[in-house]
N, C-alpha and C positions, 0 to 999 in steps of 0.2 A: 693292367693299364690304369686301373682308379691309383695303388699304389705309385705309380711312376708321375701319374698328373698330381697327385700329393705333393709329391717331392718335388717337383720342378715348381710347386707353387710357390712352397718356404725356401726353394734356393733361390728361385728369382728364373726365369728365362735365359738372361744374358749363358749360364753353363750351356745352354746349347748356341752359344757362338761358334767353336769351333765345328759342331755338324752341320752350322749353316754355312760359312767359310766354305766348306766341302763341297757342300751341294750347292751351291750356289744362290742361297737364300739369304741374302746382306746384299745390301751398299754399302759406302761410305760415301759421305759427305762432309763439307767443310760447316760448320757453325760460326754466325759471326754473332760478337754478343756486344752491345755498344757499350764503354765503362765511362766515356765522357761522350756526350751529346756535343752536335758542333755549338759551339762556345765562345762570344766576342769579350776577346781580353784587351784592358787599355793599356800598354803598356808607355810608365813613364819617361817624357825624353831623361835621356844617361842613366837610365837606372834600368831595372830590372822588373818582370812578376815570372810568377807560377802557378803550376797546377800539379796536383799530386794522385798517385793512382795506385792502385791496391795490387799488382800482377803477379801470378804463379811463375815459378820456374818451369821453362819446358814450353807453356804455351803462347804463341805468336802473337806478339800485339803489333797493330798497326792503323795507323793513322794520317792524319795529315792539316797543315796549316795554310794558310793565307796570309798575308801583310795587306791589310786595306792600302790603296792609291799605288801599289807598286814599288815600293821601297824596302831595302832591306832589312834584317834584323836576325839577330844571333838566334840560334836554337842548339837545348842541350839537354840529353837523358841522364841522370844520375840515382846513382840509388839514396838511402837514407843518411848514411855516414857520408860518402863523398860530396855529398849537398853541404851540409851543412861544416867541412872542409875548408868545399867551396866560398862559403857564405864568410867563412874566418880567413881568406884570400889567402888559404893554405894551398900546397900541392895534391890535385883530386883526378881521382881516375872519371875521363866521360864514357858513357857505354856508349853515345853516338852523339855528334857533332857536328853542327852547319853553319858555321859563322855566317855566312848572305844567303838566309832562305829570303824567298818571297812566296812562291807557291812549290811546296815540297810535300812529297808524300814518304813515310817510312817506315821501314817493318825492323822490328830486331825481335829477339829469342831472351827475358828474363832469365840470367843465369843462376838466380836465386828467389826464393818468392820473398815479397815482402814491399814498401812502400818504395815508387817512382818520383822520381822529380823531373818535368819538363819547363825549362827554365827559357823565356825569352829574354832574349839581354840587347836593350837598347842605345847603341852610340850618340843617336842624332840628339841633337836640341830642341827634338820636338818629338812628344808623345806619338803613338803608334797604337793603331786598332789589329789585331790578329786574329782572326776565327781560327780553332782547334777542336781536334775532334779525335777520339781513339775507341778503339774497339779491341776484341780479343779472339783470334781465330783455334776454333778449336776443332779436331779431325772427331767426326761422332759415326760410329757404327751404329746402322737402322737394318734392326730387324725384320724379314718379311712377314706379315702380318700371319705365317701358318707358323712361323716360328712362334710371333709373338702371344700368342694365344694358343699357343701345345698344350700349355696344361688345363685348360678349361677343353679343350679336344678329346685329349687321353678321357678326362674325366668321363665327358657325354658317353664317348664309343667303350667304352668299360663298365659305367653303370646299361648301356644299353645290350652291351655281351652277356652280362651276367642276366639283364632279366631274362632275354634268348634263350639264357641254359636252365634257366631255371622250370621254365614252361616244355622247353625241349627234353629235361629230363625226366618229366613224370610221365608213366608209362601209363598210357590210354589202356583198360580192360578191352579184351578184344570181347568183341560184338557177337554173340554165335544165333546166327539164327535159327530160331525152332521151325525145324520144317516138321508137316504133319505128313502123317504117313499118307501116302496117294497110292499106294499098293492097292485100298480097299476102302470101302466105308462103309461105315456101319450104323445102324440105323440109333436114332437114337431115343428110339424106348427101349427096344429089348437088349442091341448090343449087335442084330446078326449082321453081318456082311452084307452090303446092296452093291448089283451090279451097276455099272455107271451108266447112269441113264434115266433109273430107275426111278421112280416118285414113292412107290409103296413099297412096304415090306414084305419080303416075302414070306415069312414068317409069322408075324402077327399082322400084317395089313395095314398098319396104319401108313398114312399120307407124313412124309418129311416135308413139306411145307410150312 
């Protein structure tokens, strides 16, 4: 057991995911982790702004905007090359599109990691306030707490086996006890036998007191 709580310490826990999985010691849960804070952009009339965001391939990002006073305004995801495509009024792939958000909220999946562009793009002839906000959802297996602490466990119940054995293996000398002979007793100046009872010797007389 000390041997196996060793090892599970330098591998890390998570190796016994799968015997938790089994037994039924794990959750899952969802992690939300904020990569913009919500955020008031001005955006100017006919023109544009942005905000740029660092997201992995694979994990869910999602978010959501406002148009202050109820008004519309373009919104648009791009990655780093199609942004700036974009920006040279070239032809650019959007990964998601809402020409009349006002209040939208929305999820997509990075098909690649690396830098995002969330682009507001302003028609009117008059400037425009937008709060924005995005976060990044990710799937986290939680260990239960008998998983997460096996190897400080193994440890305690292995160091506490072995002292066990250690104390269990040393063989106690058996005990023998000296019994004196009760057949007789004998006097103890001369040696002879007294009957039991007896105070004097019969022999030489003397008092055993």
């Amino acid at each position: 057991m000390i041997l196996g709580g060793l090892y599970i310490s330098t591998q890390g826990v998570q190796i016994l995911t799968p015997v938790a999985e089994i037994t039924g010691l794990v959750s899952h849960q969802v992690s939300v982790t904020p990569i913009v804070a919500s955020t008031l952009l001005s955006v100017p009339a006919t023109n544009y702004s942005f905000i740029s965001a660092d997201l992995m391939n694979g994990l869910t990002a999602t978010g959501s905007l406002q148009v202050e006073g109820g008004s519309e305004i373009g919104f648009y995801i791009m990655n780093a090359n199609d942004f700036s495509e974009w920006k040279r009024g070239s032809v650019s792939t959007i990964v998601l599109g809402k020409p009349d958000a006002i209040n939208y909220n929305f999820t997509f999946v990075p098909q690649e990691t690396g830098l995002y562009y969330f682009v507001f793009s302003n028609q009117d002839p008059s400037h425009k306030n937008v709060i924005f906000n995005l976060s990044v959802l990710e799937n986290v297996t939680v260990l239960s707490p008998l998983i997460q602490y096996a190897d400080y466990e193994l440890l305690i119940v292995g160091v506490f086996l072995s002292i066990l054995g250690i104390k269990t293996g040393k063989r106690k000398p058996k005990i023998h006890e000296v019994r004196r002979e009760n057949s007789s007793l004998r006097c103890r100046f001369c040696g002879e036998g007294l009957e039991t009872g007896k105070t004097f010797c019969s022999k030489c007389g003397r008092s055993q007191d």
